[in-house]
PDB file of N, CA, C and O in Angstrom:
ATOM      1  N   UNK A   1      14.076  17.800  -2.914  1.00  0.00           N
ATOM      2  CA  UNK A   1      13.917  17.354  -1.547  1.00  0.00           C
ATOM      3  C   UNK A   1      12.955  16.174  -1.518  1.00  0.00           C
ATOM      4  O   UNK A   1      11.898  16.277  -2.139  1.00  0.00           O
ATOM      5  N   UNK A   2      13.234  15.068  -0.851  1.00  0.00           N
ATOM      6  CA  UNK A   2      12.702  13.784  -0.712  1.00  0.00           C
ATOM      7  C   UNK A   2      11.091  14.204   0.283  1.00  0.00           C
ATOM      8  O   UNK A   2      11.345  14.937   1.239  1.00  0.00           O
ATOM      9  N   UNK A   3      10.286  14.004   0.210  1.00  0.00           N
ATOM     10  CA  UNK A   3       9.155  13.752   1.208  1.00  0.00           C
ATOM     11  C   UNK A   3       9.239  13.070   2.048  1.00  0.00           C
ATOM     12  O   UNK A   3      10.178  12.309   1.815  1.00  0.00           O
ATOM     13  N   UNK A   4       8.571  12.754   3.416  1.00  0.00           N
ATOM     14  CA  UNK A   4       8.187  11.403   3.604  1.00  0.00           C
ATOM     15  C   UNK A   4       7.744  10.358   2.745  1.00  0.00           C
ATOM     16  O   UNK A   4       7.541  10.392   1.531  1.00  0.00           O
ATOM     17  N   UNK A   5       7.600   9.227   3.729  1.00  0.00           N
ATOM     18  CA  UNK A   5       7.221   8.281   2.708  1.00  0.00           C
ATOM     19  C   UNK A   5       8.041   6.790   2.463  1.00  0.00           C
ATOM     20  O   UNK A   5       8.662   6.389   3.448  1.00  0.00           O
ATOM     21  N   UNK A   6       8.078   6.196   1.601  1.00  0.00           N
ATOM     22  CA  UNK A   6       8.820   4.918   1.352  1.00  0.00           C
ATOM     23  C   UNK A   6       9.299   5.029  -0.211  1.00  0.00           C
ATOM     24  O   UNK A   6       8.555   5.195  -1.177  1.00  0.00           O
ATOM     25  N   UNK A   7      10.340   4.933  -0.217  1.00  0.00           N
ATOM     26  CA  UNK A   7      11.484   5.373  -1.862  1.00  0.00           C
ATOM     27  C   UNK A   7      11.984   4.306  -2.078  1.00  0.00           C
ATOM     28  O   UNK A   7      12.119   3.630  -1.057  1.00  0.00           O
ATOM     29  N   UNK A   8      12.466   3.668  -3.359  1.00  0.00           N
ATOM     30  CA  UNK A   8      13.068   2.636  -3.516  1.00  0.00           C
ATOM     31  C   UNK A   8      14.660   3.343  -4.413  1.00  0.00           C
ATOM     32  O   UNK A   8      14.614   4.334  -5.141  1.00  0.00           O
ATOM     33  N   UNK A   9      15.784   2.643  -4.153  1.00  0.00           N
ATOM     34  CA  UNK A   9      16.605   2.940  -4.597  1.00  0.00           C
ATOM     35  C   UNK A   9      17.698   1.750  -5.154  1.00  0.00           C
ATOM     36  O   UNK A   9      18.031   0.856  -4.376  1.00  0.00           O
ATOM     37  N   UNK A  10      18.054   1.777  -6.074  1.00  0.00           N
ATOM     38  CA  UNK A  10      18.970   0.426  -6.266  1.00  0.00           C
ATOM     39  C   UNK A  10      18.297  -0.682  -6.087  1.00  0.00           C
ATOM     40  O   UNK A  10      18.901  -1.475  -5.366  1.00  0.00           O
ATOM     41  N   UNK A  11      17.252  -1.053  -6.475  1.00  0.00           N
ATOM     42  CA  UNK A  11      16.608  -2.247  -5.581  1.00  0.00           C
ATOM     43  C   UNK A  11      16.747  -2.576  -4.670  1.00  0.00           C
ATOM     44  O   UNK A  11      16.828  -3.789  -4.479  1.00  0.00           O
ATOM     45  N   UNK A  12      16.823  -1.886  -3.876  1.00  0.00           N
ATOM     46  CA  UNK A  12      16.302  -1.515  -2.307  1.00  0.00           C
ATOM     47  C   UNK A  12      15.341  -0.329  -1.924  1.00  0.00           C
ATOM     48  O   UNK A  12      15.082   0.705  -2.541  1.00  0.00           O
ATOM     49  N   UNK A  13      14.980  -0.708  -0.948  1.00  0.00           N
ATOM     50  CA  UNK A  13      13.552  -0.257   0.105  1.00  0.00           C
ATOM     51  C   UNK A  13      14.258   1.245   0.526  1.00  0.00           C
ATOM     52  O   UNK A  13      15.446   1.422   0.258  1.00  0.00           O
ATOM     53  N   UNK A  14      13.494   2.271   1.172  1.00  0.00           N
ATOM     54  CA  UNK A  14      14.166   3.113   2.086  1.00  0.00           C
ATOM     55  C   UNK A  14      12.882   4.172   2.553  1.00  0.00           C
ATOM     56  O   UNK A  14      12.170   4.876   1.838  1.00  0.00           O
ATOM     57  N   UNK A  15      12.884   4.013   3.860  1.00  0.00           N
ATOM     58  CA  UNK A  15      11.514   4.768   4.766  1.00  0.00           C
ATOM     59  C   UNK A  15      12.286   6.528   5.205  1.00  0.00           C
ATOM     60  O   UNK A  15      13.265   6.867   5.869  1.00  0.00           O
ATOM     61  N   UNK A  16      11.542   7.058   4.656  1.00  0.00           N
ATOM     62  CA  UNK A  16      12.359   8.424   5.301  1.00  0.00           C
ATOM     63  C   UNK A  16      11.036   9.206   5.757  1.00  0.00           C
ATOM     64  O   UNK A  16      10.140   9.727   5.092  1.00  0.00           O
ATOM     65  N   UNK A  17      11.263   9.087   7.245  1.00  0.00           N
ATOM     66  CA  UNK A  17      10.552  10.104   8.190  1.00  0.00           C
ATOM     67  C   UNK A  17      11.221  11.181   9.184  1.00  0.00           C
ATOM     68  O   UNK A  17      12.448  11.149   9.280  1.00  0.00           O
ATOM     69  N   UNK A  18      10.627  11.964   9.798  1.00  0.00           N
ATOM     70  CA  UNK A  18      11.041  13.024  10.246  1.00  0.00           C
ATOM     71  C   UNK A  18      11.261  12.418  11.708  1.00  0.00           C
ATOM     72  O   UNK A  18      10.517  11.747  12.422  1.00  0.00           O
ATOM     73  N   UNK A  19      12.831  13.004  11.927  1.00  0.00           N
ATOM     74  CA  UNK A  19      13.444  12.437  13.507  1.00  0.00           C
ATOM     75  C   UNK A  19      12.110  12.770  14.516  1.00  0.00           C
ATOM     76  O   UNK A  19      11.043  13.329  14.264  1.00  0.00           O
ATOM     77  N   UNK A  20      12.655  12.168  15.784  1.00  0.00           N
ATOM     78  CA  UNK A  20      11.426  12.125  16.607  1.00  0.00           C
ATOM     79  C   UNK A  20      12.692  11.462  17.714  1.00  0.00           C
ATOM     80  O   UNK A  20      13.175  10.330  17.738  1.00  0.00           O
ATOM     81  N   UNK A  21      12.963  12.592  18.525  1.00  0.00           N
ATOM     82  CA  UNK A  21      13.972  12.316  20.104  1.00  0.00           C
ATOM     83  C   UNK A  21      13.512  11.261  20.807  1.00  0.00           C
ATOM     84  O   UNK A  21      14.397  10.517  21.230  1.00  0.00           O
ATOM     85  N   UNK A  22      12.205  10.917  21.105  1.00  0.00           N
ATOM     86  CA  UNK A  22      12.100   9.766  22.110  1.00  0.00           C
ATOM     87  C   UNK A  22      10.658   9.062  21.388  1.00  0.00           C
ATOM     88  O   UNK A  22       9.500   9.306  21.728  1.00  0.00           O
ATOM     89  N   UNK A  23      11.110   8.127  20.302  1.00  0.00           N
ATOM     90  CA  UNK A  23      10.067   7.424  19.639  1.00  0.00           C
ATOM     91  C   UNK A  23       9.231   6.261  20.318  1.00  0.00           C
ATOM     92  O   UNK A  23       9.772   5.457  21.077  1.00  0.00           O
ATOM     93  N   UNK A  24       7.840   6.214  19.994  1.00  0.00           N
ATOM     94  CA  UNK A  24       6.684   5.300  20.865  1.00  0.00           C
ATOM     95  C   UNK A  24       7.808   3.640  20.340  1.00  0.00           C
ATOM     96  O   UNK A  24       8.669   3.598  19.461  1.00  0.00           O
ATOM     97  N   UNK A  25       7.415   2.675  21.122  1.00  0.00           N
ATOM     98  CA  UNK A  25       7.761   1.357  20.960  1.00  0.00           C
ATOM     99  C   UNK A  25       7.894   0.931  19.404  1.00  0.00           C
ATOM    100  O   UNK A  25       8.911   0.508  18.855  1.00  0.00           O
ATOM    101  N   UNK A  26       6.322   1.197  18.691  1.00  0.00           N
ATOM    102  CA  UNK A  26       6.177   0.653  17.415  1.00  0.00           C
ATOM    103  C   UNK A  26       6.533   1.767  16.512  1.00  0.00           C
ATOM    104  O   UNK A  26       5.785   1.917  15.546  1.00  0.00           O
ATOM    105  N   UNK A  27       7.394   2.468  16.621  1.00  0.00           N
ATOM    106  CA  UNK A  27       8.005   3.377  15.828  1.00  0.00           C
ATOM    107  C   UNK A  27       8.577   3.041  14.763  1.00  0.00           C
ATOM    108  O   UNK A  27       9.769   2.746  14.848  1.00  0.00           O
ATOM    109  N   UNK A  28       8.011   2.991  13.648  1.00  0.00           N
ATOM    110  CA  UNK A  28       8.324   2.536  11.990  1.00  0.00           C
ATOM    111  C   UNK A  28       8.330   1.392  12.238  1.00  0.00           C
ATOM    112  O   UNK A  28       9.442   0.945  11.957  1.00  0.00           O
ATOM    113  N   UNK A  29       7.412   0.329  12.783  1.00  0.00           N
ATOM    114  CA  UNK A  29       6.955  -1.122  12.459  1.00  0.00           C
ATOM    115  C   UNK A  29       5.677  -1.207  11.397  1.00  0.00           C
ATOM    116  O   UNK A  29       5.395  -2.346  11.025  1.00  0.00           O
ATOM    117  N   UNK A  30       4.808  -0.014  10.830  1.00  0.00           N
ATOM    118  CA  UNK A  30       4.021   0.073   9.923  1.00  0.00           C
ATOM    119  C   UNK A  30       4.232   0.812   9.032  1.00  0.00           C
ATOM    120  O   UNK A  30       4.760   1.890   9.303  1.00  0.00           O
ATOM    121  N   UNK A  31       3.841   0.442   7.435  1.00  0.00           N
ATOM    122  CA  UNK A  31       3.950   1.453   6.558  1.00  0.00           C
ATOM    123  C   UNK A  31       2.602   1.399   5.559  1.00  0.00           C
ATOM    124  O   UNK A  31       2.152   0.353   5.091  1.00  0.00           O
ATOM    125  N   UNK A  32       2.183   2.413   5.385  1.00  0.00           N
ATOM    126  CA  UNK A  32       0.976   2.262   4.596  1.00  0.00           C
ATOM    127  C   UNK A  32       1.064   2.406   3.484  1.00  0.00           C
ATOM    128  O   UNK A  32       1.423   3.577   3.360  1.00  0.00           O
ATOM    129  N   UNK A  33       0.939   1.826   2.204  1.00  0.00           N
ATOM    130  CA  UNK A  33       0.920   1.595   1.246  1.00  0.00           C
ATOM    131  C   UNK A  33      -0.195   1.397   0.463  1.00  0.00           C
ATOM    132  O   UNK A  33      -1.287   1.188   0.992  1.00  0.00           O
ATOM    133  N   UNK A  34      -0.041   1.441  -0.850  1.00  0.00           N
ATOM    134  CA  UNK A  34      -0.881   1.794  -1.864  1.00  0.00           C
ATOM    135  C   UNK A  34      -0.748   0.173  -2.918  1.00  0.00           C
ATOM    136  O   UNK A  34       0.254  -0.539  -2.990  1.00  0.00           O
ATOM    137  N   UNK A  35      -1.838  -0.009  -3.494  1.00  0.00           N
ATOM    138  CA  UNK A  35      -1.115  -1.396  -4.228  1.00  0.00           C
ATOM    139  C   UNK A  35      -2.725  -0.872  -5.232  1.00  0.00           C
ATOM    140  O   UNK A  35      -3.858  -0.541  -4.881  1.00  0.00           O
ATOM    141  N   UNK A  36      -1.990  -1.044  -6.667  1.00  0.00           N
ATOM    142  CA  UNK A  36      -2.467  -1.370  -7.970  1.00  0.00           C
ATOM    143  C   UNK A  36      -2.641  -2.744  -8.829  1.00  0.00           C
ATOM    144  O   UNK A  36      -1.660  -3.385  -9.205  1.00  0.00           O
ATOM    145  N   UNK A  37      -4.113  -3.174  -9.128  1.00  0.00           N
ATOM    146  CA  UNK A  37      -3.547  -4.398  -9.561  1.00  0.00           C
ATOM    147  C   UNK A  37      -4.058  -4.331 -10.750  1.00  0.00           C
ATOM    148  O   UNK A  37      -5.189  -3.849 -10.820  1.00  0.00           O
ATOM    149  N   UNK A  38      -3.426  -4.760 -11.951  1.00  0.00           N
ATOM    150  CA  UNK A  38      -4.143  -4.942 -12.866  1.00  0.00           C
ATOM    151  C   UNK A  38      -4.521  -5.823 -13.895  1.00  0.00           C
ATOM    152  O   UNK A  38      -3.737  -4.957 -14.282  1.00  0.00           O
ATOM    153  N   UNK A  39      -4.802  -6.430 -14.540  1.00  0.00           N
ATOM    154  CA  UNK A  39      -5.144  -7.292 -15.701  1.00  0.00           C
ATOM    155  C   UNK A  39      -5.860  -8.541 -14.807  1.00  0.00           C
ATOM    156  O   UNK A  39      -5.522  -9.725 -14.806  1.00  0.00           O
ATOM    157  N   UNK A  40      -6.934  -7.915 -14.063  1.00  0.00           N
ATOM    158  CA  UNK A  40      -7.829  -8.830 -13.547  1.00  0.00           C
ATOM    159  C   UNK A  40      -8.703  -9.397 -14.297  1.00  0.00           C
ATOM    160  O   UNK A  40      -9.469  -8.605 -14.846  1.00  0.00           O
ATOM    161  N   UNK A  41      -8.931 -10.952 -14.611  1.00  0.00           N
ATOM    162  CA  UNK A  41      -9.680 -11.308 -15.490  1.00  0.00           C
ATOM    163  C   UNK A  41     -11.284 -10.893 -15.127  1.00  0.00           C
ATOM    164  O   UNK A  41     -11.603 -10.677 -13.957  1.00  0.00           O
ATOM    165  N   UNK A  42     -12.174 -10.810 -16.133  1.00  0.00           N
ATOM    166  CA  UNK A  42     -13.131 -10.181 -15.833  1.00  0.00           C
ATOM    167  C   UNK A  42     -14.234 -10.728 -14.961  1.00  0.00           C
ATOM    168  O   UNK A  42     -15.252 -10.039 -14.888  1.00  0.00           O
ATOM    169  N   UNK A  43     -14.191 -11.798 -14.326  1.00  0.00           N
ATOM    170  CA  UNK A  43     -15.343 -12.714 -13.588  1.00  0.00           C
ATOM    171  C   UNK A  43     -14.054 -12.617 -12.410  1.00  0.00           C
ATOM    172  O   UNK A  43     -14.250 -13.493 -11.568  1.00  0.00           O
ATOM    173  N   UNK A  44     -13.156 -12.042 -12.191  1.00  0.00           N
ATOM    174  CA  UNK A  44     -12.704 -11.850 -10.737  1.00  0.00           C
ATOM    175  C   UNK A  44     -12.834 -10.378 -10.215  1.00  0.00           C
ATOM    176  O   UNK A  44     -12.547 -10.055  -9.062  1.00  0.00           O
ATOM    177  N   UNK A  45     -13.380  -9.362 -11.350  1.00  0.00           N
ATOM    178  CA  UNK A  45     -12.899  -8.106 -11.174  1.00  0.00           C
ATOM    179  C   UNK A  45     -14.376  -7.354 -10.174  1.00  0.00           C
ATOM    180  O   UNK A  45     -15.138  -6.504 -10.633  1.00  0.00           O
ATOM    181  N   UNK A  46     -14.446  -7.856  -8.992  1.00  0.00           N
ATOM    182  CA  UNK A  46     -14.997  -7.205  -7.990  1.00  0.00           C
ATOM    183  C   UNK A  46     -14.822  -6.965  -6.390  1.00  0.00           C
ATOM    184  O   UNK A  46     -14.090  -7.871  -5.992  1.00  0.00           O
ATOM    185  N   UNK A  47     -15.190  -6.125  -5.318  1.00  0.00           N
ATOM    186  CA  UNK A  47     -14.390  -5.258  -4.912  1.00  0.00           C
ATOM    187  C   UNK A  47     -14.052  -6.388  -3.918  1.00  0.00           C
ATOM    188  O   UNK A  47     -13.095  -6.173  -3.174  1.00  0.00           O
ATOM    189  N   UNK A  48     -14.804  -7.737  -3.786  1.00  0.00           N
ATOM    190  CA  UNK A  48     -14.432  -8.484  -2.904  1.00  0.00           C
ATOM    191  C   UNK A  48     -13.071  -9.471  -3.462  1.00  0.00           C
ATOM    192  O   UNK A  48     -12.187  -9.920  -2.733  1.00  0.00           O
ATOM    193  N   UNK A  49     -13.148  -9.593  -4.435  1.00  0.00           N
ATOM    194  CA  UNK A  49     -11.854 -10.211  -4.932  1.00  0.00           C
ATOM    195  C   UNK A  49     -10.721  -9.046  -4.899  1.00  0.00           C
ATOM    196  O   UNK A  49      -9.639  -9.584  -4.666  1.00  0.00           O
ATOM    197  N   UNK A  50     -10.595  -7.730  -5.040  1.00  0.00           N
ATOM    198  CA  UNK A  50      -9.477  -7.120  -4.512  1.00  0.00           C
ATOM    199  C   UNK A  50      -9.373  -7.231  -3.272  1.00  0.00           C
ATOM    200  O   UNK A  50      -8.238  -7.549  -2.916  1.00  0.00           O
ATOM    201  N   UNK A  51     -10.450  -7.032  -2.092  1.00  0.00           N
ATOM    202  CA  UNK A  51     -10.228  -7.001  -1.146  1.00  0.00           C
ATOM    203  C   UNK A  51      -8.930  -8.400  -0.094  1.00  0.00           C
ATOM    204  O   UNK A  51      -8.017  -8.416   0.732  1.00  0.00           O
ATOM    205  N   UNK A  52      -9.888  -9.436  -1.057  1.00  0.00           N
ATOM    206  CA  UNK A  52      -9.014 -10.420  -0.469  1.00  0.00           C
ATOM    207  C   UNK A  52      -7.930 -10.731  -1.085  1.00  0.00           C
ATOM    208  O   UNK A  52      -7.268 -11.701  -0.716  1.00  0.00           O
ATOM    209  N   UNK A  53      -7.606 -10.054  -2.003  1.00  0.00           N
ATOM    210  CA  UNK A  53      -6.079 -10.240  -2.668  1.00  0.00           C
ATOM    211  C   UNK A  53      -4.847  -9.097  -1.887  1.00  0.00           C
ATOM    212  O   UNK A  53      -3.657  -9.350  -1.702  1.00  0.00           O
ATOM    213  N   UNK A  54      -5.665  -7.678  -1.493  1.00  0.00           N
ATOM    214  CA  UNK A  54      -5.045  -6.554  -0.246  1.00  0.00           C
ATOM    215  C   UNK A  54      -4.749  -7.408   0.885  1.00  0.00           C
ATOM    216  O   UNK A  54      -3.659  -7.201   1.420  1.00  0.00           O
ATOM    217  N   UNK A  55      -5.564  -8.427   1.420  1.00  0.00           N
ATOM    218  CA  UNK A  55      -5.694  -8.660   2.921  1.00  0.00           C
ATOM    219  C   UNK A  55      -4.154  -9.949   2.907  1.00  0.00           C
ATOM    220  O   UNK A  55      -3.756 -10.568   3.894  1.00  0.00           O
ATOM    221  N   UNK A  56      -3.703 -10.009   1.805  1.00  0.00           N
ATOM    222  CA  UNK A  56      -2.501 -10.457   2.170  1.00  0.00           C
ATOM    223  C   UNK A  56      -1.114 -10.285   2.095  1.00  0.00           C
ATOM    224  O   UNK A  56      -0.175 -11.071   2.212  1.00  0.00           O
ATOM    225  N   UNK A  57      -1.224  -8.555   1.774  1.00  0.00           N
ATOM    226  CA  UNK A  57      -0.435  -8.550   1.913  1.00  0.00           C
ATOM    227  C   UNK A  57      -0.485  -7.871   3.169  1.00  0.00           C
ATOM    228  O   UNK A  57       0.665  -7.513   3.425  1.00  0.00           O
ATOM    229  N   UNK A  58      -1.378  -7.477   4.195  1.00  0.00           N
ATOM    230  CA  UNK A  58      -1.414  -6.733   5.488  1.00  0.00           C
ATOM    231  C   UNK A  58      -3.022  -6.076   5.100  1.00  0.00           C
ATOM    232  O   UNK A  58      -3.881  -6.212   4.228  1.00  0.00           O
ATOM    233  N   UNK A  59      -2.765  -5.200   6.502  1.00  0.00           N
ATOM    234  CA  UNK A  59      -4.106  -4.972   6.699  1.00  0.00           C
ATOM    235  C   UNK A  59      -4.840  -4.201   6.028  1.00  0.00           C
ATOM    236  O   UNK A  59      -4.135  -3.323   5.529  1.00  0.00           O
ATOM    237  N   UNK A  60      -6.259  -4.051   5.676  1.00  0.00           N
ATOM    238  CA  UNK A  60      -7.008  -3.494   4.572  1.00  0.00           C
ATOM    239  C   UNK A  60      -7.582  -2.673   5.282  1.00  0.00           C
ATOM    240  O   UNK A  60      -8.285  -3.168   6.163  1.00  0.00           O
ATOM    241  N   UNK A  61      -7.511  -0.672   5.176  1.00  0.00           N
ATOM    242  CA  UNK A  61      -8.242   0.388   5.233  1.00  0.00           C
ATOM    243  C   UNK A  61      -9.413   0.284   4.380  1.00  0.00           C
ATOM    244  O   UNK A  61     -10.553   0.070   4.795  1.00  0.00           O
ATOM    245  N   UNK A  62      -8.896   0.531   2.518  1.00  0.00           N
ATOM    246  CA  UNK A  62      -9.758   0.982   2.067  1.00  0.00           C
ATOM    247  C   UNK A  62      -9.640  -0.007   0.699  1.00  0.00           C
ATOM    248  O   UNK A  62      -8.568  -0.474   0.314  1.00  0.00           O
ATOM    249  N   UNK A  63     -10.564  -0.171   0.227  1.00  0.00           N
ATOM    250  CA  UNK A  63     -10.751  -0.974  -1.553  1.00  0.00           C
ATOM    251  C   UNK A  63     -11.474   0.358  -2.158  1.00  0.00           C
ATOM    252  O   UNK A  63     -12.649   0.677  -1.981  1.00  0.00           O
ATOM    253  N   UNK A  64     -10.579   0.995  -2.846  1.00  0.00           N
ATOM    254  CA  UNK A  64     -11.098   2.086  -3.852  1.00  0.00           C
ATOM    255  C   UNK A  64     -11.496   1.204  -5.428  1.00  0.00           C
ATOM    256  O   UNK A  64     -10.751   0.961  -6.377  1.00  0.00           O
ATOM    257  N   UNK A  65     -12.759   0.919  -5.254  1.00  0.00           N
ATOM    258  CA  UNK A  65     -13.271   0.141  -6.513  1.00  0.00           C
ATOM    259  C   UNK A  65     -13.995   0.795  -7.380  1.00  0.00           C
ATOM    260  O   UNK A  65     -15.150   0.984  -6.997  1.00  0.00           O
ATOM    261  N   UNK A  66     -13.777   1.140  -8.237  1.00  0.00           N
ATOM    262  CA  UNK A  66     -14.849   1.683  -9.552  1.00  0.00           C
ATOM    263  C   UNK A  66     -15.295   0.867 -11.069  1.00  0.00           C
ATOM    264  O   UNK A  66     -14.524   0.887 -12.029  1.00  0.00           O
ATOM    265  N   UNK A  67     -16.360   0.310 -11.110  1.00  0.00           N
ATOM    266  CA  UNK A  67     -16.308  -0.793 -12.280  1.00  0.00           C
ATOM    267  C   UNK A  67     -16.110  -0.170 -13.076  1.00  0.00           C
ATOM    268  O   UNK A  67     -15.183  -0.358 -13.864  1.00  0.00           O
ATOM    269  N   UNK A  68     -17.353   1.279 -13.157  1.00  0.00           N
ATOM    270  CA  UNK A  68     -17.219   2.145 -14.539  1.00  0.00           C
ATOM    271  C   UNK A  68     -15.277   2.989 -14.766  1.00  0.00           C
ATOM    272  O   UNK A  68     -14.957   3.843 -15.593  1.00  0.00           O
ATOM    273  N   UNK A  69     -14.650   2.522 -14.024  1.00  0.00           N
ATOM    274  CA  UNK A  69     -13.593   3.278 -14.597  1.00  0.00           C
ATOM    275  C   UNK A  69     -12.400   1.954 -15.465  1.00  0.00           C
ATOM    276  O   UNK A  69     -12.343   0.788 -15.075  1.00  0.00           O
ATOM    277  N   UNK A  70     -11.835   2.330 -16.269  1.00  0.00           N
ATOM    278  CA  UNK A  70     -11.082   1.243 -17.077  1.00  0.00           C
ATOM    279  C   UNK A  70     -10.161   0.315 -16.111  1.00  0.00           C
ATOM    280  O   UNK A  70      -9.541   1.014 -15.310  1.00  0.00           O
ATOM    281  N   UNK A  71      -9.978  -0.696 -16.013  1.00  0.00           N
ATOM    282  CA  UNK A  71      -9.276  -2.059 -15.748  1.00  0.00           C
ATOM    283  C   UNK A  71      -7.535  -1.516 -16.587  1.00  0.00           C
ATOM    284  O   UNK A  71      -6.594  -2.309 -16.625  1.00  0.00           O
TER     285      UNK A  71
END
């Protein structure tokens, strides 16, 4: 059984949420996502240089940064 969430299939996208009879306006105009980056050279690798590399692809909650953990 699929979860919610966002699945990719065939190289394509696919949002599967739970029906909802009379949905608000912005109903699935956002999706929150997760983004990994890696092989940051080492004089870029701080939390403000992820931050502004997140902020384009949309809007930034959280920068989960840890130096001490491996790159």
């Amino acid at each position: 059984m699929l979860k919610a969430g966002a699945w990719t299939y065939d190289d394509g996208s696919m949002v599967f949420e739970k029906w909802v009879e009379n949905p608000l306006v912005d109903y699935l105009f956002t999706l929150p996502i997760w983004i990994m980056l890696r092989n940051i050279l080492v004089n870029h690798y701080t939390a403000e240089f992820n931050e502004q590399i997140a902020k384009r692809v949309g809007v930034v909650k959280t920068v989960a940064f840890d130096l001490l953990k491996p790159r």
